[in-house]
N, C-alpha and C positions, 0 to 999 in steps of 0.2 A: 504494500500500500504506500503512495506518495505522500508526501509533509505538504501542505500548503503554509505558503509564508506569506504574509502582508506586510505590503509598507506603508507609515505612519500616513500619508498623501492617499491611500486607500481606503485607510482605516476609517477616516474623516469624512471622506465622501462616501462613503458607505454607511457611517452614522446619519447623515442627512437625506438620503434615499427614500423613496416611499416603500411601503408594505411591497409591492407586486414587487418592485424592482431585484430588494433584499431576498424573497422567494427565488426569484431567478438565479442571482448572482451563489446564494448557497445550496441552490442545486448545481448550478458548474461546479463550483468545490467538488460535492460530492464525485461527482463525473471525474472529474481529475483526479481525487483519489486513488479513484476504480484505475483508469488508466488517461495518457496524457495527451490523447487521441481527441481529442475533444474540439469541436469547430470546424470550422472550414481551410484548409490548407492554403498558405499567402507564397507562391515562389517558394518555399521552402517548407518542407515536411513538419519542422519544430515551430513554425512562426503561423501560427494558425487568429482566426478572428472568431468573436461569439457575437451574434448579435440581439440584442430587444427590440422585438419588433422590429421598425427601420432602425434603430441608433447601433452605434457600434458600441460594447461594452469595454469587451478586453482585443 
């Protein structure tokens, strides 16, 4: 199983988030957990996107 780690600049804006958002966001964790396969592939197998609805998350 993977560590997830946060940075202070995350942590923050994740304190300010709405309910739906927060749902989302600690379902990827979870996902990442599991494994790190998670999102859509950007040019490179490691540098992947997650999106809300239209916005881009991670």
């Amino acid at each position: 199983m993977n560590e997830i780690y946060e940075t202070e600049t995350f942590s923050k804006i994740y304190a300010a988030s709405d309910t739906r958002e927060k749902q989302f966001i600690d379902n990827v964790k979870q996902q990442l957990r599991k494994t790190l396969n998670v999102g859509k592939p950007l040019r490179f197998d490691w540098f992947r996107e997650k999106k809300f609805g239209k916005e881009y998350i991670f």
